[in-house]
ZADO-1210 file (C-alpha; in nm, 4 decimals, padded with zeros to 6 digits):
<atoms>
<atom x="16.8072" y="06.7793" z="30.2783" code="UNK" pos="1"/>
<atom x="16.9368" y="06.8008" z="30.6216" code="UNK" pos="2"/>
<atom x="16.7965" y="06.6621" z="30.9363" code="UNK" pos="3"/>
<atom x="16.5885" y="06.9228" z="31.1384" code="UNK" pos="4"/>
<atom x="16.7525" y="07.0445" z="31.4373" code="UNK" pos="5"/>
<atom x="16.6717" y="06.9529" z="31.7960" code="UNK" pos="6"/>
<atom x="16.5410" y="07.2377" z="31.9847" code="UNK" pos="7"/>
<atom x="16.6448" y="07.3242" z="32.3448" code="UNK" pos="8"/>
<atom x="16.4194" y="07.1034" z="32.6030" code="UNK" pos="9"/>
<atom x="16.2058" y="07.3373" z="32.7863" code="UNK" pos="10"/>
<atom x="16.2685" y="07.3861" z="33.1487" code="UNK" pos="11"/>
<atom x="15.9033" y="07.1566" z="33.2093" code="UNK" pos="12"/>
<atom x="16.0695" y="06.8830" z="33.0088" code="UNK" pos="13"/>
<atom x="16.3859" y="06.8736" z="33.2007" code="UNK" pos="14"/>
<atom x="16.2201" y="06.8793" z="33.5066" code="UNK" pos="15"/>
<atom x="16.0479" y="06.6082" z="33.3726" code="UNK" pos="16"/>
<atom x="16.3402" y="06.4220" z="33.3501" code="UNK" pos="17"/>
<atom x="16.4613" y="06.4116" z="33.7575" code="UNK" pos="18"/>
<atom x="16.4609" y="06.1296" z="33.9406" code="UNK" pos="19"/>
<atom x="16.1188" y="06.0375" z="34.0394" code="UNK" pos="20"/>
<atom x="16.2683" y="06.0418" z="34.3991" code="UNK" pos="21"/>
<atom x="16.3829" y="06.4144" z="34.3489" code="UNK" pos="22"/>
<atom x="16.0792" y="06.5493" z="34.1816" code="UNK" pos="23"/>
<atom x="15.7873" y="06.5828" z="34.4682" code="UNK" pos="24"/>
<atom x="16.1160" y="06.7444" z="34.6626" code="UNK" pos="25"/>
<atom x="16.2243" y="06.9967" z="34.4027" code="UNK" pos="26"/>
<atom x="16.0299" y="07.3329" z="34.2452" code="UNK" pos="27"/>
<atom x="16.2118" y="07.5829" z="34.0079" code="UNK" pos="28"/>
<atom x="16.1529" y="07.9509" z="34.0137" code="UNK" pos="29"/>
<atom x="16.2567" y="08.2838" z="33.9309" code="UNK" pos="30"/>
<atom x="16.4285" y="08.4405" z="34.2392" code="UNK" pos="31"/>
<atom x="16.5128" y="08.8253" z="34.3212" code="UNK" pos="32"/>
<atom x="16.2329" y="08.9427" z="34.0398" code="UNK" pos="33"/>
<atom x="16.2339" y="09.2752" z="34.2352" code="UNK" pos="34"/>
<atom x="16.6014" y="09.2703" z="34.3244" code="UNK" pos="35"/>
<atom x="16.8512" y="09.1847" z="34.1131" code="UNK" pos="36"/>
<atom x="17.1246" y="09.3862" z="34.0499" code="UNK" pos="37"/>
<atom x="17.0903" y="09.2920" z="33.6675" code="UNK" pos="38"/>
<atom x="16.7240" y="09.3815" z="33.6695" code="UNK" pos="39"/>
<atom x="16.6720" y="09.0114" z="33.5136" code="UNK" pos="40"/>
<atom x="16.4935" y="08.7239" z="33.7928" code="UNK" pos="41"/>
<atom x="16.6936" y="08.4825" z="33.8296" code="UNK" pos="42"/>
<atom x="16.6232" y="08.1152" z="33.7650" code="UNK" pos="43"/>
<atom x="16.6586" y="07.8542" z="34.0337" code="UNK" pos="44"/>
<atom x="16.6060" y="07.5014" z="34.0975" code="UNK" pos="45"/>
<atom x="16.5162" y="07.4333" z="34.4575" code="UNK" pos="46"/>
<atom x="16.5396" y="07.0704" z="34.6138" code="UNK" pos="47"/>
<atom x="16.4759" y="06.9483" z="35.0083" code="UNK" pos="48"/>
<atom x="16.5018" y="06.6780" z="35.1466" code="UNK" pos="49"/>
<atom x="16.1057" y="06.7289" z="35.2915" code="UNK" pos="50"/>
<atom x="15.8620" y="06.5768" z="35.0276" code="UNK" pos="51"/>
<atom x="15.6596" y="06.8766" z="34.9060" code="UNK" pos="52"/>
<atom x="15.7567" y="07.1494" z="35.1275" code="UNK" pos="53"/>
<atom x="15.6929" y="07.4057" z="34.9159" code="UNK" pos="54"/>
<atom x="15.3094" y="07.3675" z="34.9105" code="UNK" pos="55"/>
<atom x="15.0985" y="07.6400" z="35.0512" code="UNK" pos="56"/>
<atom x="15.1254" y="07.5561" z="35.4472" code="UNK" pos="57"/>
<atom x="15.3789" y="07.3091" z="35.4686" code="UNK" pos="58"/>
<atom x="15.6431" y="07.3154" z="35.7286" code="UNK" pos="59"/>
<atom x="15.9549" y="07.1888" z="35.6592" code="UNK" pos="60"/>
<atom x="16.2807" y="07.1855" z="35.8895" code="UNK" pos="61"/>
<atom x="16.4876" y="07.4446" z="35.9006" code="UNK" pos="62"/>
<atom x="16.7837" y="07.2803" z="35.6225" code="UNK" pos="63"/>
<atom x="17.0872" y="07.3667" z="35.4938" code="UNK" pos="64"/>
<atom x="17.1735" y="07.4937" z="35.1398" code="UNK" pos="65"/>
<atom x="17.4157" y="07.4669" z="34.8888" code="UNK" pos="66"/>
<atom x="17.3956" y="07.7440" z="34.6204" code="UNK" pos="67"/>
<atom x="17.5316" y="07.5794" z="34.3430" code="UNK" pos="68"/>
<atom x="17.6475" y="07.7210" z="34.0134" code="UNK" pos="69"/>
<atom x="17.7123" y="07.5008" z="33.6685" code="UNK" pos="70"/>
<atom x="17.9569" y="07.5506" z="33.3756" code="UNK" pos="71"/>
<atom x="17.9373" y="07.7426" z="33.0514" code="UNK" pos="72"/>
<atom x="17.7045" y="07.5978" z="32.8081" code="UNK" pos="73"/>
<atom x="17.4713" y="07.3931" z="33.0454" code="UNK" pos="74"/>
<atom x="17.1910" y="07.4506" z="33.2816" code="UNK" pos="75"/>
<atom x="17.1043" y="07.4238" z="33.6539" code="UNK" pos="76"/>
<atom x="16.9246" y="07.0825" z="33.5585" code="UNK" pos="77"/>
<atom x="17.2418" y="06.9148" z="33.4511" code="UNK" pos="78"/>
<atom x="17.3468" y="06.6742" z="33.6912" code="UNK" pos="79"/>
<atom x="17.0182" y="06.5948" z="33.8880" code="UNK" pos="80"/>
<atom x="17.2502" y="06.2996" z="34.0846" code="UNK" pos="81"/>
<atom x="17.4321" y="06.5606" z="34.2561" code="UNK" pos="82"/>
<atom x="17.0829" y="06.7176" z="34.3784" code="UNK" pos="83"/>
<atom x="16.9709" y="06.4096" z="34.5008" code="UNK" pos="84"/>
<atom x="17.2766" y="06.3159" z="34.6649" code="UNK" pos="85"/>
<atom x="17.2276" y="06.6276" z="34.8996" code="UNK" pos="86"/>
<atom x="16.8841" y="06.6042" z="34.9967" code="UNK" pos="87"/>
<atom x="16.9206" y="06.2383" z="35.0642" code="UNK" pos="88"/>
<atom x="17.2266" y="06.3223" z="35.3179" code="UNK" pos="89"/>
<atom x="17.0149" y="06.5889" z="35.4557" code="UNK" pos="90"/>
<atom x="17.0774" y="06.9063" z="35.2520" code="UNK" pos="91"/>
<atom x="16.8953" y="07.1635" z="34.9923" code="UNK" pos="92"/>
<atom x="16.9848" y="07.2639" z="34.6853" code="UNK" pos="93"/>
<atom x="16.9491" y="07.5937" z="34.5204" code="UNK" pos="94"/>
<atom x="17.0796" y="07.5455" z="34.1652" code="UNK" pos="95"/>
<atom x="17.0940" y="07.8800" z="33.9103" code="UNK" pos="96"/>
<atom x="17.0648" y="07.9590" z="33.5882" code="UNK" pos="97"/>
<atom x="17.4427" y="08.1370" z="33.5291" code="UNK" pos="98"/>
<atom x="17.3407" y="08.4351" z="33.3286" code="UNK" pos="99"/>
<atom x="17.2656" y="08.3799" z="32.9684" code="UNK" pos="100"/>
<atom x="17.1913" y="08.0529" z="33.0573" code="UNK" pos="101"/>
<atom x="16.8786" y="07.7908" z="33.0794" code="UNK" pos="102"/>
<atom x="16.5848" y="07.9925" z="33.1358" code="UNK" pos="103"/>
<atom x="16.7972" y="08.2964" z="33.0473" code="UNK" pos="104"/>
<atom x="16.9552" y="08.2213" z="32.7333" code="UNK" pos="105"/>
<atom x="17.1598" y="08.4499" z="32.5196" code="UNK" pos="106"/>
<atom x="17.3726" y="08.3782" z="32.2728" code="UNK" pos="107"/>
<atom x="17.6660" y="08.5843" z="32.3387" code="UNK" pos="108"/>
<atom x="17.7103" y="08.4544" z="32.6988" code="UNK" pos="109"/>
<atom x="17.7495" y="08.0976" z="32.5192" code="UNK" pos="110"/>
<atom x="18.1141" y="08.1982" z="32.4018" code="UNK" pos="111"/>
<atom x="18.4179" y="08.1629" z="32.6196" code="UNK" pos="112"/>
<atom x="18.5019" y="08.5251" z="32.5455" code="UNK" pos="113"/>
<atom x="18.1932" y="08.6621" z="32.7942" code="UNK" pos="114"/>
<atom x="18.2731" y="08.4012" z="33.0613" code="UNK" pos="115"/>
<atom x="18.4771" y="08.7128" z="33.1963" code="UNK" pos="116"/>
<atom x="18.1172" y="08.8867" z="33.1967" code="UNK" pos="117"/>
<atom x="17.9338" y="08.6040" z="33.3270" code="UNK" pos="118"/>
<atom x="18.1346" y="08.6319" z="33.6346" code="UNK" pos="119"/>
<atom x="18.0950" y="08.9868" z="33.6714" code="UNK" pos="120"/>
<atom x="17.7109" y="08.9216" z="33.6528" code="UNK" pos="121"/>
<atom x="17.6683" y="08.6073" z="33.8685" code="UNK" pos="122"/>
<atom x="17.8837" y="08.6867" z="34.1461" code="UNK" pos="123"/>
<atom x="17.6923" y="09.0254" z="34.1661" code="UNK" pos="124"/>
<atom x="17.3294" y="08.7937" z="34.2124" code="UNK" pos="125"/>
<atom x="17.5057" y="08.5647" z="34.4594" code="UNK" pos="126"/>
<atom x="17.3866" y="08.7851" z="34.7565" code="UNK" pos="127"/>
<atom x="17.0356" y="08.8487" z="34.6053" code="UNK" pos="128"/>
<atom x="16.9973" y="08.4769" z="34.5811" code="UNK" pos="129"/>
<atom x="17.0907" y="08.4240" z="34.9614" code="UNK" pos="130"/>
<atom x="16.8022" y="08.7022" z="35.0850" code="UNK" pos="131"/>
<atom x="16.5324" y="08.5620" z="34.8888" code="UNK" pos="132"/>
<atom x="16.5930" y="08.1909" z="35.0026" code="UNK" pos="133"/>
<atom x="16.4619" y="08.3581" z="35.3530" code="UNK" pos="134"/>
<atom x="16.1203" y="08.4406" z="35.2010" code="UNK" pos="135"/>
<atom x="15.8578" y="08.3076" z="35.4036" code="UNK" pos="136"/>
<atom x="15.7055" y="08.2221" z="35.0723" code="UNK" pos="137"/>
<atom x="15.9797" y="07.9209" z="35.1408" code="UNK" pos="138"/>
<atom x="15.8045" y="07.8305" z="35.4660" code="UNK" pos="139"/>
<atom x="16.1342" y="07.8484" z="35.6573" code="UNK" pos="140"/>
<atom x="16.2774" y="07.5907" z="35.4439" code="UNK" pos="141"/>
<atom x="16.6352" y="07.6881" z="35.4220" code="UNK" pos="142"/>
<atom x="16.8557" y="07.7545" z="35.7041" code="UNK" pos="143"/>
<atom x="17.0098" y="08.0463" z="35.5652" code="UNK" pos="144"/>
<atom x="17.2893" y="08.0723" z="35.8875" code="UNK" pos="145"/>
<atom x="17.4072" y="07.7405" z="35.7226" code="UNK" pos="146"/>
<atom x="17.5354" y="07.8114" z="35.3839" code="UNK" pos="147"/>
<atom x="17.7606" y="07.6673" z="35.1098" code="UNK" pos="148"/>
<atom x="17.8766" y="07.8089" z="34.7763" code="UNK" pos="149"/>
<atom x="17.9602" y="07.6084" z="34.5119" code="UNK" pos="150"/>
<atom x="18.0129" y="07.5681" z="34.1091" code="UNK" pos="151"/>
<atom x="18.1792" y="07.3831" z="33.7913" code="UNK" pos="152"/>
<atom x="18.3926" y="07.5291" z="33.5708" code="UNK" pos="153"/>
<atom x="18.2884" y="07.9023" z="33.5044" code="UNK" pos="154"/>
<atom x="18.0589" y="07.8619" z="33.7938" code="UNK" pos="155"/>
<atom x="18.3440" y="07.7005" z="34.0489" code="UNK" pos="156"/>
<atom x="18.5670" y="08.0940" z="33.8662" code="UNK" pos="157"/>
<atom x="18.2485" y="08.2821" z="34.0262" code="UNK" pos="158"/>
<atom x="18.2610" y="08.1345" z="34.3515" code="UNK" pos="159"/>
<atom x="18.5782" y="08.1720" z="34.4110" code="UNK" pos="160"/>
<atom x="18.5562" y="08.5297" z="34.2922" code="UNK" pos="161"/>
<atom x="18.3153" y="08.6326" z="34.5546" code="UNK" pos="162"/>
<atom x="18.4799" y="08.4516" z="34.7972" code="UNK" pos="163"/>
<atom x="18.7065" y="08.6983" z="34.7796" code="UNK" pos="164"/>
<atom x="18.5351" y="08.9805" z="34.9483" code="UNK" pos="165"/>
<atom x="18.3033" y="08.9791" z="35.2739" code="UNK" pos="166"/>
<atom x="18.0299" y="08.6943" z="35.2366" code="UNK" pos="167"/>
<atom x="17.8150" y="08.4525" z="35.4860" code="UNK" pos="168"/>
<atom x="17.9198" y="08.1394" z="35.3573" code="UNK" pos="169"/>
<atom x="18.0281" y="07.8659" z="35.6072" code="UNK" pos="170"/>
<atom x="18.2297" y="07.6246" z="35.3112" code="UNK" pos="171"/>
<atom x="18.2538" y="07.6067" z="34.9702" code="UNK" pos="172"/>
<atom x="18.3262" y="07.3286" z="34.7080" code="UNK" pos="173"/>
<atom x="18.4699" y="07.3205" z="34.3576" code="UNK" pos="174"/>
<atom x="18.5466" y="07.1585" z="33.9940" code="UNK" pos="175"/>
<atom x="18.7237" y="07.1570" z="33.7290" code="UNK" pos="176"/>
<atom x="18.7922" y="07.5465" z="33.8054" code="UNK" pos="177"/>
<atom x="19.0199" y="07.8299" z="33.8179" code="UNK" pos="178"/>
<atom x="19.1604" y="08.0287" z="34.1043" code="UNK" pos="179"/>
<atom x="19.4569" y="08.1409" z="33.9234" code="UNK" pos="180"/>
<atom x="19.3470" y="08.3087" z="33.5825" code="UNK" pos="181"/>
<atom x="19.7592" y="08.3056" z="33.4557" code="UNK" pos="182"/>
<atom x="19.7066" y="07.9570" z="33.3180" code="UNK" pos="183"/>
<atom x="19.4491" y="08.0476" z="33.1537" code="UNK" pos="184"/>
<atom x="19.6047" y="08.2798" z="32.9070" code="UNK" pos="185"/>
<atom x="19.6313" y="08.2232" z="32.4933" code="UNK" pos="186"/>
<atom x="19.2591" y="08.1039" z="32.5151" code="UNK" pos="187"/>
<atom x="18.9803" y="08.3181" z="32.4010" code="UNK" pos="188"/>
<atom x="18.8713" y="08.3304" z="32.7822" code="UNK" pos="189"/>
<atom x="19.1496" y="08.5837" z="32.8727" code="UNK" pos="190"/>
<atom x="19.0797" y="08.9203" z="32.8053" code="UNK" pos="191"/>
<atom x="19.3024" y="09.2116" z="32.9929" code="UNK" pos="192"/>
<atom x="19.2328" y="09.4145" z="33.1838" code="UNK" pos="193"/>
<atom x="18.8867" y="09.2154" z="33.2979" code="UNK" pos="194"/>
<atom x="19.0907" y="08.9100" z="33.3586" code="UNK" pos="195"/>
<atom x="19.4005" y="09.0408" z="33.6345" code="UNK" pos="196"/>
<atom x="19.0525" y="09.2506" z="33.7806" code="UNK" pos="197"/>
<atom x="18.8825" y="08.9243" z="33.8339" code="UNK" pos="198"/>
<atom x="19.1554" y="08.6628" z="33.9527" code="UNK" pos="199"/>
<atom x="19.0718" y="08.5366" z="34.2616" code="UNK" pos="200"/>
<atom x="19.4980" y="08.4851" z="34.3213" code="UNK" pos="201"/>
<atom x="19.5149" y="08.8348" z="34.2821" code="UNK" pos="202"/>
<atom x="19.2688" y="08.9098" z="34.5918" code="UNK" pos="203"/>
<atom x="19.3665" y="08.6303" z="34.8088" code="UNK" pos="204"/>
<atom x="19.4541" y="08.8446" z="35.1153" code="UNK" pos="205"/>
<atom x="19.0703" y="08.8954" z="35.0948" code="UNK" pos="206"/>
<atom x="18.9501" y="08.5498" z="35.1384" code="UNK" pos="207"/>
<atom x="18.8356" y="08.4809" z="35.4956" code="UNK" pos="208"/>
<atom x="18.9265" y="08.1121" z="35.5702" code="UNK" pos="209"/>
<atom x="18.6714" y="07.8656" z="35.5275" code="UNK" pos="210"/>
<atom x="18.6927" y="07.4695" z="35.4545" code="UNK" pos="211"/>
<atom x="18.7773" y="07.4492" z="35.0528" code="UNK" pos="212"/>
<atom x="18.6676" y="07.1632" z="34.8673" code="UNK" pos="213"/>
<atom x="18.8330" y="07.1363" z="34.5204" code="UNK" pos="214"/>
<atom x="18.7945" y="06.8488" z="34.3034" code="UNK" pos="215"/>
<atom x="19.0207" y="06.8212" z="33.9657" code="UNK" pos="216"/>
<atom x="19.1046" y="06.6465" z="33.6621" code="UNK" pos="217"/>
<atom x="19.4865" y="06.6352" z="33.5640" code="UNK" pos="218"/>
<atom x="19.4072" y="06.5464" z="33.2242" code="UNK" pos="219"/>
<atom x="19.1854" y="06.8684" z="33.1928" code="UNK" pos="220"/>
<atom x="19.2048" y="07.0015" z="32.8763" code="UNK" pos="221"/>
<atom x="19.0030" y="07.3410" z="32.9180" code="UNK" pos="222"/>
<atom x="19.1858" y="07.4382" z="33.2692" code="UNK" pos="223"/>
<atom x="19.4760" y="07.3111" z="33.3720" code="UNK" pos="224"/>
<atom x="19.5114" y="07.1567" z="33.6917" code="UNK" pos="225"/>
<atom x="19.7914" y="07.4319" z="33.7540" code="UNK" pos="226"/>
<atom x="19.4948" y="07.6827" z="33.7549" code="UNK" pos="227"/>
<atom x="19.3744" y="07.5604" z="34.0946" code="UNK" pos="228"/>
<atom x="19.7047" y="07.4003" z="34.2813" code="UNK" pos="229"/>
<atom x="19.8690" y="07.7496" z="34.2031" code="UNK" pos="230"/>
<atom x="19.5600" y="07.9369" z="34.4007" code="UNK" pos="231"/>
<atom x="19.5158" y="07.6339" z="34.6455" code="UNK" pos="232"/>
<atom x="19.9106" y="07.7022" z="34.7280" code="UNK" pos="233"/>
<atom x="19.8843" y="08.0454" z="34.8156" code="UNK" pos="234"/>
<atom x="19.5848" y="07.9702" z="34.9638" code="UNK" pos="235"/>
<atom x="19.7071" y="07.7823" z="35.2200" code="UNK" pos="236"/>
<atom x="20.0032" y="08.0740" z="35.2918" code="UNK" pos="237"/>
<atom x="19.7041" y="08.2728" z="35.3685" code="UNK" pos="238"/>
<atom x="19.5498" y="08.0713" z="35.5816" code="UNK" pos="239"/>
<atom x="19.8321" y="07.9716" z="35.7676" code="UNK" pos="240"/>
<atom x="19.9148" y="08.3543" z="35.7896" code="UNK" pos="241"/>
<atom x="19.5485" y="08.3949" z="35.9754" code="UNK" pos="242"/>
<atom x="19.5814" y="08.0966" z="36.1882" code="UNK" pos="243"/>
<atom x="19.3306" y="07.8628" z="35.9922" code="UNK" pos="244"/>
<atom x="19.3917" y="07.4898" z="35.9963" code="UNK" pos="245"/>
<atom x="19.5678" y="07.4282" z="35.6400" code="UNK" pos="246"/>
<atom x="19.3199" y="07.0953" z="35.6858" code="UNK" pos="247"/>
<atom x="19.0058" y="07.3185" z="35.5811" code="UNK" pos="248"/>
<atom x="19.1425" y="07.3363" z="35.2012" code="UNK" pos="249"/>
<atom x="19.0855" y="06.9588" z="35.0465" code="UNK" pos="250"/>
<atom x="19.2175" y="06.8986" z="34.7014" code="UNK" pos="251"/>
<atom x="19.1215" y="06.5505" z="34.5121" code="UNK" pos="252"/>
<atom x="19.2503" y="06.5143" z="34.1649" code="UNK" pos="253"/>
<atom x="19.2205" y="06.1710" z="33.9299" code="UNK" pos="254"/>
<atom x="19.4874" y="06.1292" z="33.6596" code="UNK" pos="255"/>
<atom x="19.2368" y="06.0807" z="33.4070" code="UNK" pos="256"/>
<atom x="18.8785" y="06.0100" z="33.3887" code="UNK" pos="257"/>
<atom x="18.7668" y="05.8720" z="33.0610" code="UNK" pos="258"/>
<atom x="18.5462" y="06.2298" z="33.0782" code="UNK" pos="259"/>
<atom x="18.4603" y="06.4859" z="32.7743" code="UNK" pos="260"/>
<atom x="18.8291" y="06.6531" z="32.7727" code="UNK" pos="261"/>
<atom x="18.8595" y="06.5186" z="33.0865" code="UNK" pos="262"/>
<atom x="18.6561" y="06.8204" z="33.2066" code="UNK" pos="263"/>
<atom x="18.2922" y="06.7712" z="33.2135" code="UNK" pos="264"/>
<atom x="18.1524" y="06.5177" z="33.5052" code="UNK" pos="265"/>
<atom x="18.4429" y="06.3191" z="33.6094" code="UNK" pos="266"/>
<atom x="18.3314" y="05.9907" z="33.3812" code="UNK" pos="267"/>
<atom x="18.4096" y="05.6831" z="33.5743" code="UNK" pos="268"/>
<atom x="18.5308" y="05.8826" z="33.8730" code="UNK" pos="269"/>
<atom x="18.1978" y="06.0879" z="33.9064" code="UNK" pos="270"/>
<atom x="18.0079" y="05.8535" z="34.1397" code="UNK" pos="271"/>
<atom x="18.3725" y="05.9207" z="34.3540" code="UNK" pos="272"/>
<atom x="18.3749" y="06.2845" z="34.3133" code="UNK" pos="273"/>
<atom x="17.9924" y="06.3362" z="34.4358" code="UNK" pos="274"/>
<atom x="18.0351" y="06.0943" z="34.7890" code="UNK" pos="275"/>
<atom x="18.3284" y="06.3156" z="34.8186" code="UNK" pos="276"/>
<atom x="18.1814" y="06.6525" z="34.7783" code="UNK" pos="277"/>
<atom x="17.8356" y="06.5357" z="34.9684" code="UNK" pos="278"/>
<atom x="18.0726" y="06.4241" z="35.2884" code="UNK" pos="279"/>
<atom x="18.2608" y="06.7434" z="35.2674" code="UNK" pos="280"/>
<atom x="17.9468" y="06.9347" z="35.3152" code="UNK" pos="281"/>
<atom x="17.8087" y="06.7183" z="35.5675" code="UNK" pos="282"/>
<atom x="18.0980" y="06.7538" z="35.7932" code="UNK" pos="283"/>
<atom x="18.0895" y="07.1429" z="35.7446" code="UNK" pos="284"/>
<atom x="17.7293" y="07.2212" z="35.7229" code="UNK" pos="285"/>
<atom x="17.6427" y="06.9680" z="35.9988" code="UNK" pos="286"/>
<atom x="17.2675" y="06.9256" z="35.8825" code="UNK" pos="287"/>
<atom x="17.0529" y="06.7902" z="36.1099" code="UNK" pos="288"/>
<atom x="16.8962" y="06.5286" z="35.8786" code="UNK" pos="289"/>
<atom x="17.2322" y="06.3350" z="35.8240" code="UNK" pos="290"/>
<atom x="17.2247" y="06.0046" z="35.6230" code="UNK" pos="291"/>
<atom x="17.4445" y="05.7755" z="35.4477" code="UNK" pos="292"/>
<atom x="17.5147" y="05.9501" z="35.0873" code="UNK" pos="293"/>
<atom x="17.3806" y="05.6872" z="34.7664" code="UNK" pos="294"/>
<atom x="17.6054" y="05.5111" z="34.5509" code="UNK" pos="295"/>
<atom x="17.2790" y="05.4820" z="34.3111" code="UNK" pos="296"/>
<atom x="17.2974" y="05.8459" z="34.1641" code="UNK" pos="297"/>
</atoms>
């Protein structure tokens, strides 16, 4: 008789499992219910660095955010160290469900062959997410003039996708990602024509120059690392081509990392990989709470 299987943990039980010093600072919700261009609401995990400033009357500072987007397979409250690592040095989080994800789970989206999709979908909500962190039902919270855009894996492949046409977005930061879809042929992920529609290489000359954070496994066994230096190469030729300060696109990379197929978290380089991603976005979204970033998450 086999064992029986463990089900999902329920949004309330993985909130349940923050860090006590995140939780009074952190709410999830379903944004854009009225909005979104999928007609679905879209589920978020919100963190500030003010204790409980999403209660009825509370009036937080003006902070700001990092829209944040995890990989295939996971959920917006993987990772809560990163979270807390913001708000600590100052800055919000706004953490989504990708679609067919967490609160929004569907099967098919689970399968590397609709990643293509999934970035179709969630670079279409990115903007939908943005207006509805103004709502005053956020008391002002986020200071939406102040924004980054961020994501892991399929999420880092829809940033960079809608980085490629107009957007707000003062930097961005990302992981174990792909800007150049070539490499990432032969693997159930590529599907033409979707794939050459999608590749941010392919629509470089549309990325307006902002400070580029991305942080890399060589060892990665689902993307190569050739998948980002390619697009971070011609990325730079662009900028330099607009006048931009090549300085603005940061690339870290570890040889190995002792993580899951050297993709998922970094392993013993992760507590690395977060104080470098939390002072990147410090220095570009000069917050006006600034403070030291923890070693302890």
């Amino acid at each position: 008789m086999s064992a029986p299987s463990n089900p999902e943990p329920t949004v309330d039980q993985r909130f349940a499992q923050l860090p006590r010093a995140l939780r009074d600072r952190t709410t999830t919700v379903r944004l854009a219910e009225a909005d979104s261009p999928s007609g679905e609401p879209i589920p978020a995990l919100l963190a500030h660095p003010d204790p409980n400033w999403h209660e009825p009357g509370a009036t937080p500072s003006p902070t700001p955010v990092v829209i944040w987007m995890h990989g295939r397979t996971v959920n917006k409250e993987l990772d809560p160290g990163r979270y807390l690592r913001w708000v600590r040095a100052g800055l919000a989080a706004c953490a989504i469900d990708l679609p067919g994800h967490g609160e929004r789970s569907k099967e098919q989206f689970q399968h590397p062959d609709h990643t293509l999709e999934l970035i179709v979908q969630a670079a279409a909500e990115i903007d939908a997410v943005l207006a509805e962190l103004a709502h005053p039902r956020f008391n002002g919270a986020f200071d939406c003039s102040r924004v980054a855009l961020g994501g892991m894996s399929a999420g880092g492949m829809v940033a960079l996708h809608r980085l490629c046409s107009d957007h707000p977005f003062a930097c961005a930061c990302v992981e174990a990602t792909a800007g150049s879809f070539d490499y990432m042929k032969g693997r159930d992920f590529y599907r033409e024509p979707l794939a050459i529609e999608l590749d941010p290489l392919r629509h470089i000359e549309s990325f307006r120059p902002i400070p580029l954070l991305a942080l890399h496994s060589r060892a990665d066994e689902w993307i190569p690392v050739e998948a980002i230096t390619t697009f971070l190469d011609a990325l730079r030729r662009h900028y330099r081509a607009q006048g931009a300060p090549l300085k603005d696109i940061e690339l870290k990379t570890w040889q190995h990392t002792g993580a899951p197929n050297e993709h998922y978290g970094f392993g013993n380089a992760s507590g690395e990989a977060k104080i470098i991603q939390t002072d990147f976005l410090v220095r570009h979204l000069a917050p006006t709470l600034t403070q030291p970033a923890s070693n302890s998450a």
